[in-house]
C-alpha positions as CSV (number, residue, x, y, z in Angstrom):
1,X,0.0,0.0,0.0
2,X,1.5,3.4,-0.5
3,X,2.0,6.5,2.4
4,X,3.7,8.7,-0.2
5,X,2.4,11.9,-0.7
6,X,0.9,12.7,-4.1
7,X,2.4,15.3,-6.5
8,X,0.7,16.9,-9.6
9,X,2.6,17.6,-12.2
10,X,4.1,20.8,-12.0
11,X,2.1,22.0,-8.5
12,X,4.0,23.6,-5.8
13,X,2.5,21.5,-3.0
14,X,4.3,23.2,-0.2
15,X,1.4,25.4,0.2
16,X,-1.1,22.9,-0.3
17,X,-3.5,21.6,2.3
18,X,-2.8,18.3,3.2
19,X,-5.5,15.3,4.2
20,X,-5.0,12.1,4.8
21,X,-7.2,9.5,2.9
22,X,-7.6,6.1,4.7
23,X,-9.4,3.1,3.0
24,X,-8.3,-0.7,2.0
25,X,-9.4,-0.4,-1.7
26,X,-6.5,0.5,-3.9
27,X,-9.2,1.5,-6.3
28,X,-11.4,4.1,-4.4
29,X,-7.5,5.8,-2.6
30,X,-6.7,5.8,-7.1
31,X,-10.1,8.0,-7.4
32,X,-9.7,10.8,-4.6
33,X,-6.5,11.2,-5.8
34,X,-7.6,12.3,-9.1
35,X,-10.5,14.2,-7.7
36,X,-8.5,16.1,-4.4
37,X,-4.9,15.7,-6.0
38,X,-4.5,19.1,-7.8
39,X,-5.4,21.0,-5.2
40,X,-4.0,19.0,-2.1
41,X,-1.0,16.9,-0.8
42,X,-2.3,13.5,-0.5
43,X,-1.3,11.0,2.4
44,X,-2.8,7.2,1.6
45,X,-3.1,4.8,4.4
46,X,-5.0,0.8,4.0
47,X,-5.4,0.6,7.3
48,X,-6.1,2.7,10.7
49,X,-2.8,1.5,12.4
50,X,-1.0,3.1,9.1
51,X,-3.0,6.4,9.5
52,X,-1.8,6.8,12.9
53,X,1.5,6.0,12.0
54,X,1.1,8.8,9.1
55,X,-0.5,11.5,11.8
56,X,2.2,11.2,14.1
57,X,4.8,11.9,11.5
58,X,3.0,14.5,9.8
59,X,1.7,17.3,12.3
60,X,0.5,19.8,9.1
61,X,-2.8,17.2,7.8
62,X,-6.0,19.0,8.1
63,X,-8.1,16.1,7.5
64,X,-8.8,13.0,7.8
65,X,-11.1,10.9,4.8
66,X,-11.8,7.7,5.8
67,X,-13.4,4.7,5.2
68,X,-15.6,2.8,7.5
69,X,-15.2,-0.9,6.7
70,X,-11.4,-1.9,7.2
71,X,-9.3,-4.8,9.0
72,X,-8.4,-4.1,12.2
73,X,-10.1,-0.7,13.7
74,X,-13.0,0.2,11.8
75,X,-13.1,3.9,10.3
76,X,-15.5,5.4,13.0
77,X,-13.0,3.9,15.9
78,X,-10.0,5.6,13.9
79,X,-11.7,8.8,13.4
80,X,-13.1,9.0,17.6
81,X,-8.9,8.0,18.2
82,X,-7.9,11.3,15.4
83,X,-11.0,13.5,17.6
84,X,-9.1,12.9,20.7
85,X,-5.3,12.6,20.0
86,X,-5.5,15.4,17.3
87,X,-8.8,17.7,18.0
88,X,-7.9,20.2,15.2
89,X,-7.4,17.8,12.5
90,X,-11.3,17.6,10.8
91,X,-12.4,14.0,10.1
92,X,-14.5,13.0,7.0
93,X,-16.5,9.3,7.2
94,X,-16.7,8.3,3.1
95,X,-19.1,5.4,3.1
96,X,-21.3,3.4,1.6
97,X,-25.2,3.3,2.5
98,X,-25.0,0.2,4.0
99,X,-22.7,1.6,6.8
100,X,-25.7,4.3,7.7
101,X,-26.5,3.6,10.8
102,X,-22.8,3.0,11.9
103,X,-22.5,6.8,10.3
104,X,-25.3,8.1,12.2
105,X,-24.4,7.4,15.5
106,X,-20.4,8.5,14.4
107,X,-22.4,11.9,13.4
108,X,-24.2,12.0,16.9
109,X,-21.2,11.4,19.0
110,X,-19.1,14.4,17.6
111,X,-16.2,11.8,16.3
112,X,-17.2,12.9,12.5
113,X,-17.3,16.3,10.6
114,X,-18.7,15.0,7.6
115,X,-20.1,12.1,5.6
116,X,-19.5,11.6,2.4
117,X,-21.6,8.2,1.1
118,X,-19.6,6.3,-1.9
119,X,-19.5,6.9,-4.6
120,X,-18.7,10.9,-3.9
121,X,-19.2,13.2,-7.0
122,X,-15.8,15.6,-7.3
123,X,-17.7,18.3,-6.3
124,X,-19.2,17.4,-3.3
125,X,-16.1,16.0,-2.3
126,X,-14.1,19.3,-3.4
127,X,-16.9,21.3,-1.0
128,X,-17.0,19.0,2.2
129,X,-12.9,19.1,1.8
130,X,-12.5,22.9,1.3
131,X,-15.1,23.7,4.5
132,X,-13.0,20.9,6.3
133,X,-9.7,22.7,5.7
134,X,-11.3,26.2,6.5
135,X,-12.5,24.9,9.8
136,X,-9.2,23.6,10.3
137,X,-7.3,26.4,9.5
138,X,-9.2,28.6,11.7
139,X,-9.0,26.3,14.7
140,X,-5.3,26.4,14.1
141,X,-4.9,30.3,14.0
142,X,-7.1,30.4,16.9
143,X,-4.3,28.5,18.9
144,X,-1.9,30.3,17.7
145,X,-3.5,33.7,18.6
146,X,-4.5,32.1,22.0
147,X,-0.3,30.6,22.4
148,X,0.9,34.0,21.8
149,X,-1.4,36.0,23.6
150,X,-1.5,33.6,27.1
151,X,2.2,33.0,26.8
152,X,3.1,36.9,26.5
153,X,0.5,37.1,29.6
154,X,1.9,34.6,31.5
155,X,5.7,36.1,30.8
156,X,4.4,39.2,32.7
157,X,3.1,37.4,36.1
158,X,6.5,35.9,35.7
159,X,8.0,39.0,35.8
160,X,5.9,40.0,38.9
161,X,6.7,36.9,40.4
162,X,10.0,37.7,39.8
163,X,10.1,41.0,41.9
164,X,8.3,39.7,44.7
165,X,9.9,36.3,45.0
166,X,13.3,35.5,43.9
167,X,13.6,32.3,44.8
168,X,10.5,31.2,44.0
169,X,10.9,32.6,40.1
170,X,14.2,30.9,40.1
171,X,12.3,27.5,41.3
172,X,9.8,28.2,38.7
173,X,12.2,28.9,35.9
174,X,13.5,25.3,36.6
175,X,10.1,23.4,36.7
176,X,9.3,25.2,33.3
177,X,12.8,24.1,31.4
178,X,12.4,21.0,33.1
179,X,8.7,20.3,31.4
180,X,10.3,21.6,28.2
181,X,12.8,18.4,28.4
182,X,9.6,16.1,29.5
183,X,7.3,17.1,26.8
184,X,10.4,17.2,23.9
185,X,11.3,13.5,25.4
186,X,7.8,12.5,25.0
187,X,7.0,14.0,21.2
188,X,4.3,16.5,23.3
189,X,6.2,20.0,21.6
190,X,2.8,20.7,20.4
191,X,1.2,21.0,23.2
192,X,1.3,24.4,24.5
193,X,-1.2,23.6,27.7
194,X,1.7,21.8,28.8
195,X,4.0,24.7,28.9
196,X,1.6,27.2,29.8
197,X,0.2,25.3,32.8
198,X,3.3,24.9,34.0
199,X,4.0,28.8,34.4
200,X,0.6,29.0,35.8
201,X,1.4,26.1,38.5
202,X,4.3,28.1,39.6
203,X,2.4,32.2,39.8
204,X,0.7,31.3,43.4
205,X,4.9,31.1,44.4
206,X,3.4,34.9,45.0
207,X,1.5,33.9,48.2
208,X,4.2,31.7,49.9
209,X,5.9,33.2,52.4
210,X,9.7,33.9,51.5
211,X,11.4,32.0,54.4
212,X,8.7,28.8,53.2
213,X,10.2,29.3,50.0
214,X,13.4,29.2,50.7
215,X,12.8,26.4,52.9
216,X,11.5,24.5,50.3
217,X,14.7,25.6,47.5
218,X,16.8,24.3,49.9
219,X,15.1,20.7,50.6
220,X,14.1,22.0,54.6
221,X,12.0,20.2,55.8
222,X,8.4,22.1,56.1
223,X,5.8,21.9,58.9
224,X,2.0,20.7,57.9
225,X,0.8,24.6,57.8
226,X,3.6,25.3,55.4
227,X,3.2,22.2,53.3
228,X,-0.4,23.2,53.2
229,X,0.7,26.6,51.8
230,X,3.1,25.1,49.3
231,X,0.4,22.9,48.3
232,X,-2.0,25.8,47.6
233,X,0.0,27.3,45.0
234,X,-2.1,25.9,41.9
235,X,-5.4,26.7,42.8
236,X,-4.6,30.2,43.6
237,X,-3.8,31.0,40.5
238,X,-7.2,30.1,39.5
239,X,-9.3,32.8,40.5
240,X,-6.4,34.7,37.9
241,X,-6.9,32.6,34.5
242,X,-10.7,30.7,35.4
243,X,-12.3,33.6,33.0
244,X,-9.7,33.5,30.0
245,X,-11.3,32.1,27.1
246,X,-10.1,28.9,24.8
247,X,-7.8,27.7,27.7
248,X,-10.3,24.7,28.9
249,X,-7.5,22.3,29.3
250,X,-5.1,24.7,31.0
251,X,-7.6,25.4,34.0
252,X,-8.3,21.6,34.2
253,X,-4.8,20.9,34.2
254,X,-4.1,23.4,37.3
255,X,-7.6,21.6,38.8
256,X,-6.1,18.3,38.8
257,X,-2.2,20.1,39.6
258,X,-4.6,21.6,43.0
259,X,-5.7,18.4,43.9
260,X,-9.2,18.9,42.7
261,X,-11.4,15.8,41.9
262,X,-11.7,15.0,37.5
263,X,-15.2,15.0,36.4
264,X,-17.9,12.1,35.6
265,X,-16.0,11.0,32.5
266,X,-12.3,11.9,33.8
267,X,-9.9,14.6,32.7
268,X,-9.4,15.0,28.6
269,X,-6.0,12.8,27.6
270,X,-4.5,16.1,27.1
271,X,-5.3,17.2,30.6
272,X,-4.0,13.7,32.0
273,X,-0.9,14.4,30.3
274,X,-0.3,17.8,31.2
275,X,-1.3,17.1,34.8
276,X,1.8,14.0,34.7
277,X,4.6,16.3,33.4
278,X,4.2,19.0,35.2
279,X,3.7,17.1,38.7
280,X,6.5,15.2,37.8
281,X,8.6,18.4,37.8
282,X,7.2,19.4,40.6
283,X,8.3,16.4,42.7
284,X,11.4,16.3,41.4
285,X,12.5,19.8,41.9
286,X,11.8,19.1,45.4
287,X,13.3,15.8,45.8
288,X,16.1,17.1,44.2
289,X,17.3,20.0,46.5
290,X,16.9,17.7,49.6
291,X,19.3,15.5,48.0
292,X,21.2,17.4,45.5
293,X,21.3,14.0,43.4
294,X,19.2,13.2,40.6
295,X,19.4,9.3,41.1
296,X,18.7,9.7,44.7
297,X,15.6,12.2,43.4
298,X,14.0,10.1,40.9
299,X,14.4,7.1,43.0
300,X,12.2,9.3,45.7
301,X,9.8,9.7,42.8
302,X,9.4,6.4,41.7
303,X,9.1,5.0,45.3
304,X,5.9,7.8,46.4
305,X,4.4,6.4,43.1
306,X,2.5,9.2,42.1
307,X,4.3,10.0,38.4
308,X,3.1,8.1,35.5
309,X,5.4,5.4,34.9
310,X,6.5,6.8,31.1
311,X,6.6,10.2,32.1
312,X,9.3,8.7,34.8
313,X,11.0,6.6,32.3
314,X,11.8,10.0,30.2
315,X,12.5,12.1,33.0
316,X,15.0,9.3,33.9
317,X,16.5,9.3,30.7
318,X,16.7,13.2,30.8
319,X,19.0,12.9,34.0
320,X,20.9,9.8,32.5
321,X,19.4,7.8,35.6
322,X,18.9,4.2,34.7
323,X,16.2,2.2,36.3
324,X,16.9,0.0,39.6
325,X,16.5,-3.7,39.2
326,X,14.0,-4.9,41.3
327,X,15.1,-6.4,44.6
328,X,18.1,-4.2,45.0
329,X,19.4,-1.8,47.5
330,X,20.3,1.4,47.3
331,X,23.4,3.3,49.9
332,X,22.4,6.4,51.3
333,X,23.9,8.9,54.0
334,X,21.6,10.4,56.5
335,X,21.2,13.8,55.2
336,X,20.2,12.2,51.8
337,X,17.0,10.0,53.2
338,X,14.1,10.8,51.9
339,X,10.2,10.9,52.9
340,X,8.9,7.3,51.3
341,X,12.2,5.5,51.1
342,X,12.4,1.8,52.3
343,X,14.5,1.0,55.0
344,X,16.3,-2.4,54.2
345,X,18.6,-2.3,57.7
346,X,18.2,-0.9,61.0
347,X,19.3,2.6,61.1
348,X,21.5,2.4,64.2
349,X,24.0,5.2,66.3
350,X,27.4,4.7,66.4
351,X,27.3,4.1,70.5
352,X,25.2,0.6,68.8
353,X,21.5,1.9,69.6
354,X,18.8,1.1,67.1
355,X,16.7,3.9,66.1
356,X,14.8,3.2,63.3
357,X,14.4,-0.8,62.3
358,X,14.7,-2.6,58.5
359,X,11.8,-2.5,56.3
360,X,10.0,1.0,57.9
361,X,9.2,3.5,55.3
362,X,10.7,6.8,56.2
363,X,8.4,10.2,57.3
364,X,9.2,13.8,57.8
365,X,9.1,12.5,61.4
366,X,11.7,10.2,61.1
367,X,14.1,12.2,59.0
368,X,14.0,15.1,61.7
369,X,14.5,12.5,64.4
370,X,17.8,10.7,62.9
371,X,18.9,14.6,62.0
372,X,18.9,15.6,65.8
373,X,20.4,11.9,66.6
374,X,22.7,12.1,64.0
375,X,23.9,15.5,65.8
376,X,24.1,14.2,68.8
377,X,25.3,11.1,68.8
378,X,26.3,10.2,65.2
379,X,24.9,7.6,63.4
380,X,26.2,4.3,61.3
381,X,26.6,5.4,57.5
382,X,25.5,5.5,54.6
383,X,22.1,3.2,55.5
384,X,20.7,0.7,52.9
385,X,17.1,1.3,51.2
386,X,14.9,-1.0,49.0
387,X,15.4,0.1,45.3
């Protein structure tokens, strides 16, 4: 079957729309190619999983024509996968009229733009295509308009945040390159909710107190109350951005960042995503300046399993940090215990007094208590977790 895009003649088809055409019959793919070809590029898949394949390799198709009767994934399933991993791209359903109720109930649930029942005349075809690529384009220069506009908005509470908190801007700058990395590693570069929630995640750094915030730069511990504060710093942002039109996602994304519950049918895949990177930032930010080592960081991470585990396999390959094998141990000293690590021997003071025994899980508690013992008496390093 042939993916390659199809060239007129002597067209320029740089500046041509391009849409994707999906169907298992070399014969009908042969016809809309002579009907669309002149005035589009043309992308030709037999199958769903090769349509995929072709949208994740091409981010400039506008839309998707596709049959409904194909191995595998069916055309309706391919076009409600397009609707929610690529919401911009418009999706045509080009069957016959024996499909009809399949198309209706494609129609009803939103996964379809258009039908176009076989055989299509080549003008009806040239109109549903042209008002497919219009809608397209305008979605597209709607997110571009609202890119620039929130990102040059969200630049300037950076810059406020930057007068009134040093140290929380600098923490902020960090979280932000470090989402950069995530989303890169994870082919997400399109996705400027990611980038812009994580800006807006790190704005409440306003209301936190400077000596909390410099507490928590440093890897202090913090006390409930300023955890609590800490912890607030998502949702008060929201009372800033809630109103902002065309930035669904975003808000969502802070929601779930602020602890907030996802509605009846869960948070969109985009949200989901977002809400893992940037969290994932988060935490290791933190985990990182209590321990000033990145394997000792994501190892915290991975251990308070809260990170989705491919968004912790690309932050691990960010930091060159390879993954434990299971059943292994890990050397630590004191200062570089974490909240959530497994003990895997007693923690015990040089004077031979056991303070903490194998297999607890460490808390704030604990770390503060083998600090002042470690003071006092000194304790037996560096101490053995479970990888």
């Amino acid at each position: 079957m042939r993916t390659e895009l199809y060239r007129s003649g002597d067209a320029d088809t740089r500046k041509k729309p391009v849409l994707l055409l999906v169907d298992d019959d070399e014969v009908v793919l042969e016809t809309l190619s002579i009907q669309l070809g002149r005035d589009h590029r043309l992308l030709f898949a037999g199958d769903a999983e090769k349509a995929l394949e072709l949208l994740a390799a091409n981010d400039d198709v506008a839309a998707v024509v596709s049959d409904v009767r194909m191995p595998g994934m069916d055309g309706v399933q391919l076009l409600g996968k397009v609707q929610t991993d690529y919401p911009d791209v418009m999706r045509i359903l080009h069957s016959g009229h024996g499909d009809m109720n399949t198309v209706i109930a494609a129609i009803n649930s939103g996964g379809v733009y258009r039908y176009l029942p076989k055989p299509a005349g080549r003008a009806d075809i040239l109109d549903a295509v042209k008002k497919a690529v219009s809608k397209h384009d305008h979605a597209m220069a709607e997110r571009r308009m609202v890119d620039t506009t929130l990102k040059t908005s969200m630049q300037a509470l950076f810059g406020i945040l930057e007068l009134s908190s040093p140290v929380g801007f600098a923490r902020a700058g960090r979280i932000r390159a470090l989402v950069g990395e995530l989303t890169h590693a994870l082919e997400l570069d399109g996705l400027w909710e990611i980038e812009v929630a994580a800006m807006a995640s790190q704005v409440g750094a306003v209301t936190v107190p400077p000596e909390v915030m410099r507490k928590l730069a440093e890897g202090a511990g913090l006390t409930p109350d300023e955890q609590a504060v800490v912890n607030a710093m998502p949702a008060s942002v929201l009372p800033l951005i809630k109103d902002i039109p065309m930035i669904d996602d975003v808000i969502d994304t802070i929601r779930g960042l602020a602890g907030e519950r996802p509605p009846a049918g869960g948070w969109s895949p985009v949200v989901e995503g977002a809400i893992s990177v940037v969290r994932t930032a988060i935490e290791y930010d933190t985990a990182f300046a209590r321990s000033n080592s990145a394997t000792t960081a994501v190892a915290a991470l991975a251990r308070a399993d809260r990170c989705a585990p491919h968004v912790l396999a690309a932050l691990r390959q960010i930091k060159g940090v390879q993954s434990p094998e299971a059943g292994s141990t890990q050397a630590y000293t004191i200062a570089e215990l974490q909240v959530g690590m497994r003990l895997a021997q007693d923690v015990t003071a040089t004077n031979g007094l056991v303070l903490i025994s194998s297999g607890t899980v460490m808390t704030e508690a604990m770390l503060d208590r083998l600090a002042n013992f470690n003071r006092a008496l000194g304790l037996v390093e560096p101490v053995l977790t479970a990888a």
